[in-house]
N, C-alpha and C positions, 0 to 999 in steps of 0.2 A: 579818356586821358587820366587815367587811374591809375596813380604813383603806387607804385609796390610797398606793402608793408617793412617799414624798416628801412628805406631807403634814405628820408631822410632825418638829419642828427638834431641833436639838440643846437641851437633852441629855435630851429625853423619849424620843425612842429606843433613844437608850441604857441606859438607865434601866429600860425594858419588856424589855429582853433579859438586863439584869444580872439582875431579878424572875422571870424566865424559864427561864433557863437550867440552875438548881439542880433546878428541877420536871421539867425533862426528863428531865434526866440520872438523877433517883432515878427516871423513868419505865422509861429503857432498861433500869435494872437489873432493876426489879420484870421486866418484860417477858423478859428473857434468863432470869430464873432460873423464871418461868411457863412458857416454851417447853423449858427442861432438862427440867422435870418431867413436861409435858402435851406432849408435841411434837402431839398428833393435835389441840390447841387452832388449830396454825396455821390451817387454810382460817377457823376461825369468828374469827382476828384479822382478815384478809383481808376478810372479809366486814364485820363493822363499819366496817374503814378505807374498804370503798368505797359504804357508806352514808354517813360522813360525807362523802367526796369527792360523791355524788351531790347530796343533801341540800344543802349549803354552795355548791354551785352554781348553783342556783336562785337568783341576785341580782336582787335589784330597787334598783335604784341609786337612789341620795340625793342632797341640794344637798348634806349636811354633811362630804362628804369620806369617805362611807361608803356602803355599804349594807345592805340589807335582806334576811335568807333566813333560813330554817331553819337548824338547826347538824349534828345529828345526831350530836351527841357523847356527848345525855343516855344512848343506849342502850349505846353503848361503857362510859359508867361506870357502869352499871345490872350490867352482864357482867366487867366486867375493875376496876375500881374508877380514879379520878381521877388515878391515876399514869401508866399504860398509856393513859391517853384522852388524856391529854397528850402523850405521841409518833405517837399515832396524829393526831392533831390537825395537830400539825405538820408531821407528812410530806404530811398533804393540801395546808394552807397553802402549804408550802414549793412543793410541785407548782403548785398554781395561781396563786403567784407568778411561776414561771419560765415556765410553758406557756400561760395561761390571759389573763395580764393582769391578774388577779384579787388584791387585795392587792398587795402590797411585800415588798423585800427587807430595805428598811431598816424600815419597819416591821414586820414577821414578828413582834420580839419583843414587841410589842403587841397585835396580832392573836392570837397563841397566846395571850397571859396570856386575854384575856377569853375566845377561845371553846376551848380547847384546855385551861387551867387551870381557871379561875371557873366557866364556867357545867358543867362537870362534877364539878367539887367541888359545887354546890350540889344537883343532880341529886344524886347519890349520897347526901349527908345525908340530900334528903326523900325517897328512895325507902325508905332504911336505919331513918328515924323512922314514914315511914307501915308498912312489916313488922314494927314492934316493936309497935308500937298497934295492929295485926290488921286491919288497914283493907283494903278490895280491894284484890285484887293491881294489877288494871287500871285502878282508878282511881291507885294509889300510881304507876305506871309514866306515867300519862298526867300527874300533878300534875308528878311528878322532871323528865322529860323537857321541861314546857313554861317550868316554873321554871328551869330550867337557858335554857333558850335568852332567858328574857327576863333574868335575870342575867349574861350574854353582851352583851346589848342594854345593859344598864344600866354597863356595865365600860367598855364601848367609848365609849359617852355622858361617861361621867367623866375615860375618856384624852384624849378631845377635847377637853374643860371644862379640864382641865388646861393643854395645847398653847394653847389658845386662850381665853384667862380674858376675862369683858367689861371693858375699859377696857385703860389701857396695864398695872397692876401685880397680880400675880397675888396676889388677896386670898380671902378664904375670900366674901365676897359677889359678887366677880370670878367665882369657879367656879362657885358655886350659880346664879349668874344663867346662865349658858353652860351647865351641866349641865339644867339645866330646856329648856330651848330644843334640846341636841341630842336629846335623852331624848323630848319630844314630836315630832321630827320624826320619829324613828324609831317610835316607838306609835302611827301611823298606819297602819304596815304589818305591826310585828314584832307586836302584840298578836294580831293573827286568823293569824300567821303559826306564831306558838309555842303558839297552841291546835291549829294543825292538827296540827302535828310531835307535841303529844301523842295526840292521838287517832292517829293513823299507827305511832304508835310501842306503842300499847295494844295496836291489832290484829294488829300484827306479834308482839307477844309472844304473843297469842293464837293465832297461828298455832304459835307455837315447842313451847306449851306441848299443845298437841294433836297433833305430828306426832314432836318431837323433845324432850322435855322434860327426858329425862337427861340433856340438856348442861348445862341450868340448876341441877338437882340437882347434877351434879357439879363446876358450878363455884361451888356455894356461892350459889346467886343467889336461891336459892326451897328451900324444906323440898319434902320426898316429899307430905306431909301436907298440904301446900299443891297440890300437884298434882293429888291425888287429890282434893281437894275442888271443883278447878276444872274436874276431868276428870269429875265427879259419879261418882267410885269409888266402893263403900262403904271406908270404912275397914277 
């Protein structure tokens, strides 16, 4: 969901980076004092961040001034939580901004807030609410992760709606009519797009949890007892 450079005007860009930039910044900190503690964490930051960059690259371009891909952020906030997925976010952004074509620079602080803030804060809630209700692990990872990327889609649809209200004056039925209208172009591709990112992201954890699963135990991501039950240990 990466708004094209220069699409949108003053003072909505500015605006999404003033929103933006306190999120980062509590990111980088959470981030340095995780690395003081776990330094052996770095390759698995590494590893997320270029999930996201792989993931987030897959575009399928839009008439709205946007497009359409995966995010790959809900897994970074599943492992590191919504602070840390926000610089990791960014530094993807930022990359595919300057190398890529991919997004804006003026818009960056737009782009982050929806897939970089939003849609891994929402990830993280329902992975954090379906582990307290005792729900599959793999279904909790597969809901986080696709909810996270269509709350990305729906962020980005409302920054638009914003930018670009229908009629000359920006009114709350100006927005809604524009938000309807960007939200459905993009649910033609992000809905089958955010069901696959979860299923991809279920098996990947499945993978982790069967080769490497003291990572997730140790970072607090899954109980022991949750492993062993998925690993069919006895207790």
């Amino acid at each position: 969901m990466h708004i094209m450079e220069g699409f949108l005007d003053t003072p909505w860009w500015q605006l999404w980076f003033a929103v933006s930039i306190p999120a980062i910044l509590y990111g980088i900190y959470k981030m340095n004092k995780l690395v003081k503690e776990k330094r052996e964490i770095l390759p698995l930051l590494a590893v997320a961040g270029a999930f996201i960059f792989v993931l987030s690259s897959l575009k399928l371009p839009s008439i709205n001034g946007s497009c359409s891909h995966p995010t790959g952020t809900g897994i970074a906030a599943i492992i590191f939580g919504p602070a840390i997925s926000a610089v990791l976010g960014t530094i993807v952004l930022l990359y595919q901004a300057l190398f890529l074509a991919h997004g804006g620079l003026t818009t960056l602080g737009a782009n982050v807030f929806s897939m970089g803030i939003i849609g891994p804060l929402v990830a993280y809630l329902i992975y954090k609410a379906g582990m307290k209700a005792n729900l599959n692990f793999y279904a909790v990872v597969f809901l986080a992760t696709a909810f996270g990327d269509w709350a990305t889609y729906l962020i980005t649809s409302a920054e638009l709606a914003l930018a670009y209200p229908a009629g000359d004056v920006l009114t709350l039925g100006g927005f809604l009519s524009s938000f309807e209208k960007f939200a459905l172009i993009f649910a033609v591709t992000q809905a089958p797009l955010a069901i696959i990112e979860g299923a991809v992201s279920a098996l990947l954890f499945k993978y982790v949890v069967n080769v490497k699963s003291d990572i997730l135990v140790e970072m607090k991501v899954i109980e022991a007892s949750v492993v062993r039950k998925l690993r069919g240990i006895p207790a």
